[in-house]
C-alpha positions as CSV (number, residue, x, y, z in Angstrom):
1,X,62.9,102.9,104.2
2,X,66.1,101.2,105.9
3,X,69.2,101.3,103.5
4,X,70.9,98.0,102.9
5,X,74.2,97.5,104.4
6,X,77.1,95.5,102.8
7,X,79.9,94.4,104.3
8,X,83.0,94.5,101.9
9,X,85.8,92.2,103.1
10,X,89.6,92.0,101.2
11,X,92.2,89.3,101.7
12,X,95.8,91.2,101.4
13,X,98.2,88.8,100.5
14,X,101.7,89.3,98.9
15,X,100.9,88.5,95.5
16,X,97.4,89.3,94.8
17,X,94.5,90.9,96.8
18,X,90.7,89.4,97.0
19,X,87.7,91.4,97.6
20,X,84.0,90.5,98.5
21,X,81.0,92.1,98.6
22,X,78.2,90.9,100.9
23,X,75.0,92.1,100.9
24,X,72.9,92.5,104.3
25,X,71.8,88.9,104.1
26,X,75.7,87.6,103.8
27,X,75.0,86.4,100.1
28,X,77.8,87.3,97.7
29,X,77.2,90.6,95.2
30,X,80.5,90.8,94.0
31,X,83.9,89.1,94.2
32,X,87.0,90.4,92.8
33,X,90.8,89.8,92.2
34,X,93.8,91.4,92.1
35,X,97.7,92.1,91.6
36,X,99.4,93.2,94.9
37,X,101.6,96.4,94.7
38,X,104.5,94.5,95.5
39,X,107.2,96.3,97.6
40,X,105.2,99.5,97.6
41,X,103.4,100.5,100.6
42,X,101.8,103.7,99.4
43,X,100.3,101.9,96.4
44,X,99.4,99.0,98.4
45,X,97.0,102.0,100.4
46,X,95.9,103.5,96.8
47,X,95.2,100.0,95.4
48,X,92.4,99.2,98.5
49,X,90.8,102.5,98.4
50,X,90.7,102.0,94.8
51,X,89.0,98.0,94.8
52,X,86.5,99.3,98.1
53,X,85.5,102.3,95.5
54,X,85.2,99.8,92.2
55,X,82.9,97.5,94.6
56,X,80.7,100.3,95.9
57,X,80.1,101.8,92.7
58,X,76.7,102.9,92.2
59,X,75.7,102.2,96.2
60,X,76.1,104.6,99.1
61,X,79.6,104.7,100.5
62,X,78.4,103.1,104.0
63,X,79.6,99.4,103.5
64,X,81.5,98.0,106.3
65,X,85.5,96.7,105.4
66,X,87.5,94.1,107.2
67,X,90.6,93.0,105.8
68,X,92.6,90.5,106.4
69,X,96.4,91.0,106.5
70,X,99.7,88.9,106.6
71,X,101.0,89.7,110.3
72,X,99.0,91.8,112.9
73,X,98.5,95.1,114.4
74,X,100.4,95.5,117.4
75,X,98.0,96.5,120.4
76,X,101.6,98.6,122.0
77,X,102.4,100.7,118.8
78,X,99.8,100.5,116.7
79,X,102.1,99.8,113.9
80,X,101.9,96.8,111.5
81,X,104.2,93.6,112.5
82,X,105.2,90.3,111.8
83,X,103.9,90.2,107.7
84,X,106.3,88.3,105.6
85,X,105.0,91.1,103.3
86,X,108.3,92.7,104.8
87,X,107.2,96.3,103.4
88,X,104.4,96.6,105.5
89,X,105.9,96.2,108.7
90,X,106.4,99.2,111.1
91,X,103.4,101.4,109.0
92,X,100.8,103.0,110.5
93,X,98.5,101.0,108.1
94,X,95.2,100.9,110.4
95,X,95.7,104.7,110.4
96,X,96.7,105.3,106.6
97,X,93.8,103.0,105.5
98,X,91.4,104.5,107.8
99,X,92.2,107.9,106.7
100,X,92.3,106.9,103.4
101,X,88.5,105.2,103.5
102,X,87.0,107.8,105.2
103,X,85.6,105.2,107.4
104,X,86.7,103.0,110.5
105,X,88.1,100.0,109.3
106,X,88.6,96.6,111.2
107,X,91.9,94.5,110.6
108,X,93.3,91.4,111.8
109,X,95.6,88.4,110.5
110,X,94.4,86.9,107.6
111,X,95.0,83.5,109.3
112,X,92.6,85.0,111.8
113,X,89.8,85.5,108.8
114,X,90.1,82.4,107.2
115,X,89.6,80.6,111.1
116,X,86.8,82.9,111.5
117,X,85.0,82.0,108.1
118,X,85.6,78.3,108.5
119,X,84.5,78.5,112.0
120,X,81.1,80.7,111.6
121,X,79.7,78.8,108.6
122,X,82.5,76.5,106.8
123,X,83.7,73.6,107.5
124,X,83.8,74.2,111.2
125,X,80.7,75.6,112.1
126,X,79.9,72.6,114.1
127,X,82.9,73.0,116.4
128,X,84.0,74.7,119.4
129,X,87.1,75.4,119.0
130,X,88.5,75.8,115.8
131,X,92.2,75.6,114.4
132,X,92.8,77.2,111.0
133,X,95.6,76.9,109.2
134,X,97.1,78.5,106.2
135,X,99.9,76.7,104.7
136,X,101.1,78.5,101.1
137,X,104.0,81.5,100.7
138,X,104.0,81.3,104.3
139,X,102.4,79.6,107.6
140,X,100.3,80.9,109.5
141,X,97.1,79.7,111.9
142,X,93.6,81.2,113.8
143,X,91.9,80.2,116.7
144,X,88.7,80.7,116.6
145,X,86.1,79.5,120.0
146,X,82.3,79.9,120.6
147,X,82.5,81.5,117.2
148,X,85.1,84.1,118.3
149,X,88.4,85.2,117.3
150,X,91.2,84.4,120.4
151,X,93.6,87.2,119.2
152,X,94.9,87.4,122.5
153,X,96.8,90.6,124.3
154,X,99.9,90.6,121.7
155,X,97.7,89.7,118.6
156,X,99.8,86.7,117.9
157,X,97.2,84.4,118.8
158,X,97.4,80.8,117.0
159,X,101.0,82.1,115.0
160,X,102.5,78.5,114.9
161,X,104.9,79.8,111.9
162,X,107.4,80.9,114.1
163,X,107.8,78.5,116.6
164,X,110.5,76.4,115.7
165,X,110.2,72.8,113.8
166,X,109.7,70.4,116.4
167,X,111.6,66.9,117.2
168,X,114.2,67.7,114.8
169,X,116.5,65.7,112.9
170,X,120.3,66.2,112.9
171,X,119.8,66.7,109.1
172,X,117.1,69.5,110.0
173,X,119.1,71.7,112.8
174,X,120.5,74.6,111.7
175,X,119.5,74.5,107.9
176,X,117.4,77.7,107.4
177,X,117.1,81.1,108.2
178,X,113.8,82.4,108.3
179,X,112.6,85.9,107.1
180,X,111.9,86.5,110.9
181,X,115.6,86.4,111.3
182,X,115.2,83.1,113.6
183,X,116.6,79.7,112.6
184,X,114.8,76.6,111.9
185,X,110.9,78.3,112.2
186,X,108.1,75.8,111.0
187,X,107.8,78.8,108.1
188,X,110.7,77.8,106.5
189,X,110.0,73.9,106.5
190,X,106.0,73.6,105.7
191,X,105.4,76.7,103.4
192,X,105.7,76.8,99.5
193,X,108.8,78.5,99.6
194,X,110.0,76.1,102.3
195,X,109.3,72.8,100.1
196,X,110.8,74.1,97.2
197,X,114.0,75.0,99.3
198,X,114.0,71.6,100.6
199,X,113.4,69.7,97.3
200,X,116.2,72.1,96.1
201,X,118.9,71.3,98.9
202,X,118.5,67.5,97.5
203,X,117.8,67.8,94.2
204,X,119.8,71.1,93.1
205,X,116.3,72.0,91.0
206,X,114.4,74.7,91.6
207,X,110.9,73.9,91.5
208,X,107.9,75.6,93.0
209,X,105.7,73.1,95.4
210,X,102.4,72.8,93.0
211,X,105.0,71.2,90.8
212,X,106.8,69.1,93.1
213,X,103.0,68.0,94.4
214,X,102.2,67.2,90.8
215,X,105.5,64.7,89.8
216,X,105.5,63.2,92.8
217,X,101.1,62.5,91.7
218,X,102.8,61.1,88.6
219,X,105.3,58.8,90.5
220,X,108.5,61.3,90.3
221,X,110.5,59.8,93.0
222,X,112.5,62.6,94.1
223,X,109.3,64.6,94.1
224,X,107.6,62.0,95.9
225,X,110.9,62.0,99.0
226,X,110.4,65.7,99.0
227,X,106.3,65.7,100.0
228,X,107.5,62.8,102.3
229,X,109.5,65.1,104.0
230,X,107.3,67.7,103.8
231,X,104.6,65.8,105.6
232,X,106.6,64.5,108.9
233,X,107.2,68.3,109.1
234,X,103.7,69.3,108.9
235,X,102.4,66.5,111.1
236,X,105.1,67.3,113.7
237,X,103.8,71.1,113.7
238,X,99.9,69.9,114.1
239,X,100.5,67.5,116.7
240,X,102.5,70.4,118.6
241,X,99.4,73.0,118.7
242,X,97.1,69.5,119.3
243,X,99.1,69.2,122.6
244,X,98.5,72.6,123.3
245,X,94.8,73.0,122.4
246,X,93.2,70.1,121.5
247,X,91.2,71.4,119.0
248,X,87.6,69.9,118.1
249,X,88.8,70.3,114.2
250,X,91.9,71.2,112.0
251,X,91.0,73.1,108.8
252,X,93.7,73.6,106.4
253,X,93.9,76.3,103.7
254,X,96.6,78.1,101.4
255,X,98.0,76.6,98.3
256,X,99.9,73.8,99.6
257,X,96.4,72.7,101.6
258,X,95.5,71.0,98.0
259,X,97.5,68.6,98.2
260,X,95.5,65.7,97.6
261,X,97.7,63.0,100.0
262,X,98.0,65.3,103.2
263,X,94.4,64.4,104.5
264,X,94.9,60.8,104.1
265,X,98.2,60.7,105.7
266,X,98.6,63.0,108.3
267,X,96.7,61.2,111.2
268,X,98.5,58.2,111.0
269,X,102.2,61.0,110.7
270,X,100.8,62.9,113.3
271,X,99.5,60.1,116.1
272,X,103.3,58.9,117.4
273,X,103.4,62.8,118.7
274,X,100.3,63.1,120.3
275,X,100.4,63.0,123.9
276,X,97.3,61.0,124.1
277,X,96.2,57.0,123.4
278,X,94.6,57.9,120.6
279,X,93.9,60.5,118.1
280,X,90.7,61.6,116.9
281,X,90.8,65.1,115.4
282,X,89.4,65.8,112.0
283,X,91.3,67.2,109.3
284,X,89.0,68.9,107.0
285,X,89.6,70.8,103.6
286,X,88.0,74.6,104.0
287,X,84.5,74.8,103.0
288,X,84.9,77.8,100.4
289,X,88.9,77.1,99.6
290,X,91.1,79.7,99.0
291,X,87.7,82.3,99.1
292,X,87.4,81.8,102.7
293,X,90.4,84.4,104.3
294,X,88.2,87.1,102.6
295,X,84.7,86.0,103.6
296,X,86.2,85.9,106.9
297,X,87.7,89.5,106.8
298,X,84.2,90.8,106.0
299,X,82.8,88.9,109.2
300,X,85.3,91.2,111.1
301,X,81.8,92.9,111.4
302,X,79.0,91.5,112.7
């Protein structure tokens, strides 16, 4: 008798880690949540090998695990880079987890994994070629074509977070510092930390975006200048990559992606940048919401 496989997938973010467990038909055994060892990197090693044990309890040790992590592994060093989870960068952490496992383990951005999940059987899975987009503590996109990952040679493939923010204002030049150590990086403008700086530089209140989206839903004016703002940004950022790539769909994801007034506005923001007479693209929301970067990660495996 064949053993079932699973496929365990986990979604590494800065504040809290998902985990799936997918049995060998892809149907969901077991999902999971938890609190990110912040600022630790051995823990944040002990915490995974401690959820991938807790989800195979009681079944052989064979599952397959894909995670999906902020940043990349660099194909030159082999070393983490690029997470705005700053303590990870410059690890070993494909090594450490591997070794810690027991197993081979398959890693990419978790951009990358939520592209992947939307674009295999989400709210892609009718297109070619696929932009994800995650837009919450930071900003960060996937391509995904023919129902494969383009991670390209540097593993920076679809990273539209830091590029910088595009047809700028004179207001907008030289205003932030990103954690990248660049000025001006889309990151700092269209992330959740990014709108609540913003609202803050007008407003001198500190407010986190879910409740800058909700005032400005109740008719909160400053609230309501700050998602304004928020929005030419965003639709400035899309309709750069839609010159690029032209992609058969957008699907947006992250925190800041429920926020109910971007689908209905960001065509008509983003068609005066489009290099094109018209402007067709979808805009979708993701077919399994914020559940999607970690379904992904265990598709790492086919």
């Amino acid at each position: 008798m064949m053993t079932e496989t699973h496929k365990i997938g986990i979604d590494l973010g800065g504040t809290k880690i998902a985990a799936i467990l997918l049995d060998s038909t892809g149907n969901v055994k077991t999902e999971k949540r938890f609190v990110s060892p912040h600022g630790d990197y051995v823990k944040t090693i002990d915490e995974i090998r401690n959820i991938v044990a807790d989800l195979e309890y009681g079944l052989p040790r064979t599952a397959s695990v894909g995670i999906g992590i902020p940043g990349s592994i660099s194909p030159a060093s082999g070393l983490l880079q690029n997470a705005n989870s700053t303590w990870l960068n410059g690890r070993p952490f494909h090594r450490d987890l591997s070794h810690a496992l027991e197993r081979e383990v398959r890693i990419e951005n978790d951009a990358n994994c939520f592209a992947l999940s939307e674009a295999l059987n989400g709210s892609g899975r009718q297109s070619r070629l696929v932009f994800g987009v995650i837009i919450g503590t930071g900003c960060g996109g996937g391509l995904v074509f023919d129902s494969k990952l383009i991670s390209g040679p540097n593993a920076i493939g679809g990273e539209w977070g830091h590029n910088p923010l595009p047809w700028p204002t004179p207001e907008e030049l030289g205003t932030c510092q990103c954690w990248c150590g660049k000025m001006d990086c889309l990151e700092c403008w269209i992330s959740g930390p990014g709108m609540s700086a913003d609202h803050y530089r007008f407003n001198n209140e500190n407010l986190e975006a879910h409740i800058i989206a909700a005032r400005a839903d109740h008719g909160d004016a400053s609230a309501q200048a700050s998602i304004e703002r928020y929005l030419s940004r965003l639709a400035r950022g899309l309709a750069v990559v839609t010159n690029f790539i032209d992609p058969d769909v957008i699907v947006l994801g992250g925190g800041l992606s429920n926020i109910e007034v971007i689908y209905s506005r960001l065509p008509e923001l983003m068609r005066p940048f489009i290099f094109a007479d018209h402007f067709n693209t979808p805009i979708l929301r993701p077919e399994f919401g914020d559940a999607s970067g970690v379904r992904g990660a265990a598709h790492l495996w086919p």
